[in-house]
C-alpha positions in Angstrom: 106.6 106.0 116.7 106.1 108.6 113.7 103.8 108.0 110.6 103.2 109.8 107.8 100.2 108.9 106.2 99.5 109.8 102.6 95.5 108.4 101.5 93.4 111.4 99.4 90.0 110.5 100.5 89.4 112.7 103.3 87.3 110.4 105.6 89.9 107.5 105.3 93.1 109.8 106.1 91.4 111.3 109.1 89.8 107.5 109.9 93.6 105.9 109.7 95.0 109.1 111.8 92.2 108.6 114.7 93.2 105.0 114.8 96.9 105.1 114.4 96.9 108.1 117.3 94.8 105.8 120.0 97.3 103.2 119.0 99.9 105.5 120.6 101.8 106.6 117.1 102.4 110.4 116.1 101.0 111.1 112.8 103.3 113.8 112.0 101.9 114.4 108.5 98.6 113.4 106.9 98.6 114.1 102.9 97.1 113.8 99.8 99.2 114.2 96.9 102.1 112.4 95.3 104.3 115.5 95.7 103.4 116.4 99.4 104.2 112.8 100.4 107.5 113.1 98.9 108.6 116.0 100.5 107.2 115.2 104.0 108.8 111.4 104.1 112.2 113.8 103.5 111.8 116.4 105.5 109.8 114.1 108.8 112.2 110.7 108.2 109.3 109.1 109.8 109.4 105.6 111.6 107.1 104.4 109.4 105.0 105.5 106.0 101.8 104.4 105.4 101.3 104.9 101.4 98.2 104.6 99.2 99.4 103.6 95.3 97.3 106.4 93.6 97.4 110.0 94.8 96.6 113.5 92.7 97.7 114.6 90.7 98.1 112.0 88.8 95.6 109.2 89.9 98.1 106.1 89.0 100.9 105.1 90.9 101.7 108.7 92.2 102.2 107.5 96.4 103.8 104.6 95.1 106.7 106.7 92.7 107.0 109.0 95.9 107.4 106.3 98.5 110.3 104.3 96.0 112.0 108.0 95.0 111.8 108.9 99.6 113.5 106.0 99.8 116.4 106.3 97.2 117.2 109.6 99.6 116.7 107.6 102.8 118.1 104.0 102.1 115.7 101.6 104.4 112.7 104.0 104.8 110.0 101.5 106.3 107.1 101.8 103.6 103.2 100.0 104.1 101.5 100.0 100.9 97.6 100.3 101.4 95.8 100.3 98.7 93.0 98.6 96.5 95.3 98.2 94.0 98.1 96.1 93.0 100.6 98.2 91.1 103.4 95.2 89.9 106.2 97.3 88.6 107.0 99.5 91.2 106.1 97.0 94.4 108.2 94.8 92.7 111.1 97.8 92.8 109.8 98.1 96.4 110.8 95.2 97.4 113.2 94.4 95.4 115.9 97.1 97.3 116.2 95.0 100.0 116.1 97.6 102.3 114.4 98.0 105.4 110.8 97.1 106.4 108.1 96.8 103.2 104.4 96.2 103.0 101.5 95.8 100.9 97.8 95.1 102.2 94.7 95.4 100.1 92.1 98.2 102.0 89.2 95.8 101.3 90.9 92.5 102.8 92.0 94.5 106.0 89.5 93.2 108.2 89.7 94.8 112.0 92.6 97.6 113.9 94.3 95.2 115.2 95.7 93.4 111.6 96.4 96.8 110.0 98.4 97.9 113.8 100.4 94.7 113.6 101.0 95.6 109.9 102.3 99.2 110.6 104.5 97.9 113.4 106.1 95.1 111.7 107.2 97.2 108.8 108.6 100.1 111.0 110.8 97.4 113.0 112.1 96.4 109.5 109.8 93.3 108.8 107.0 92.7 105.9 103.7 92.3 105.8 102.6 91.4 102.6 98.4 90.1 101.7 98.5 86.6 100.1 97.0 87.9 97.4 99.3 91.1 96.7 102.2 88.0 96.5 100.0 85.8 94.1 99.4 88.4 91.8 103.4 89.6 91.6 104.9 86.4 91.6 102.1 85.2 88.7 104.2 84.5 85.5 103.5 87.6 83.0 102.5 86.7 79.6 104.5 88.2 77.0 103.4 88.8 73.3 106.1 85.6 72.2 104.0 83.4 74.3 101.6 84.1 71.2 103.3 83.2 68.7 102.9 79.1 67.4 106.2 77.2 66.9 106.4 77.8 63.6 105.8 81.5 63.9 108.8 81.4 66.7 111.1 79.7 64.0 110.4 81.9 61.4 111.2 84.7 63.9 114.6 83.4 65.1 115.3 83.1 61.5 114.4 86.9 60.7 116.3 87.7 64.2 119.7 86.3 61.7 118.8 88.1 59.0 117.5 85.7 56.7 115.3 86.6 54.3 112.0 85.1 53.2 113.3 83.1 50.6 116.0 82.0 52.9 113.1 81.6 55.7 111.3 79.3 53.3 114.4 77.3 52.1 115.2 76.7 55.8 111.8 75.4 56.3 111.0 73.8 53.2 107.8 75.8 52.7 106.6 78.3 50.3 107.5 82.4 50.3 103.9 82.1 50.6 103.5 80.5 53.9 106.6 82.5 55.3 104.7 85.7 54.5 101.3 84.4 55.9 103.6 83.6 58.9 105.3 87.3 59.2 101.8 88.9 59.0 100.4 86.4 61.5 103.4 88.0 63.6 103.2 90.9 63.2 99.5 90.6 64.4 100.1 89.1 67.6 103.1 91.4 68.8 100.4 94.6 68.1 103.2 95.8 65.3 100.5 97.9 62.9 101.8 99.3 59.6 103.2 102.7 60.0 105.5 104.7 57.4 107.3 105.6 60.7 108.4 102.3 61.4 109.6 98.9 60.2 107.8 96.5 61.9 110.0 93.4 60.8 112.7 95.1 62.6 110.9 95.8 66.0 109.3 91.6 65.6 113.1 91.3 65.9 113.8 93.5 68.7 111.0 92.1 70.9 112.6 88.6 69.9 116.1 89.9 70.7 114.8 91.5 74.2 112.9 88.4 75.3 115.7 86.0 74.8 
């Protein structure tokens, strides 16, 4: 069966090949960088790739971008995520494709050879293999910036999203302009909108309303 391993950290890439050779797989590349990952999961169309999320030369989610862009090329591409990180956008791309074998394990909650083998197997014969807690943290509701805002707040907002303006606001509620502009600011606080002469900050309150609706 052949890997392609992609981990920077010298002494865990050649650790990982060692093991996965006496295992009886053929590491037919071991990299280090974001770039040489891509190209080698193209040009070796391994069995199986075994992935860490961040990778020069950027140091974020570079294995992770290559891995998702291999597989766009190579429909079903059998992909294990190990990493101590959980990257939630992309692994929830990754598995979100539907295509062929996926997995994500946390290096510090892989405990002996023999889970991390079964791991690498299972995702090259199209299975998953996914750590509890890589599945808690992407199935954990996200908080948006709405989830701030009081009721009152959120009324005065759908009421901006029409196009009303304050003194329509406050005739709708039957407060004062006052308290509708109190209530604006108090928005515009809580979705991070900061003055700029660049923008118009009622107008992007509205678009985050617009976009979360």
């Amino acid at each position: 069966m052949r890997v392609v391993l992609a981990e920077d950290l010298f002494l865990l890439r050649d650790g990982l090949r060692t093991l996965l050779t006496a295992h009886g797989f053929e590491v037919v590349a071991a990299v280090e960088t974001g770039p040489e990952l891509e190209r080698a999961l193209v040009e070796q169309r391994p069995d199986v790739a075994v992935v860490d999320v961040r990778l020069p030369p950027t140091q974020t989610d570079e294995g992770l971008r290559a891995a998702l862009s291999a597989r766009r090329e190579i429909p079903g591409l059998p992909v294990l995520v190990l990493s101590q990180h959980v990257e939630q956008l992309y692994a929830r791309e990754l598995l979100a494709d539907g295509a062929g074998g996926v997995g994500y394990l946390l290096k510090d909650r892989v405990f002996n050879a023999d889970q991390f083998i079964d791991a690498v197997r299972r995702v090259a014969a199209g299975g998953t293999a996914m750590d509890p807690e890589v599945i808690a943290k992407l199935v954990a509701r996200r908080t948006t910036p709405l989830q701030r805002l009081t009721e009152r707040e959120n009324d005065v907002l759908a009421l901006m999203a029409e196009g009303r303006s304050n003194a329509a606001i406050a005739q709708q509620l039957v407060v004062s302009e006052g308290a509708v502009s109190k209530h604006i600011a108090s928005i515009f606080g809580k979705l991070d909108l900061t003055t700029s002469e660049d923008t118009n900050r009622r107008v992007l309150a509205v678009l985050e309303y617009l976009r979360s609706s």
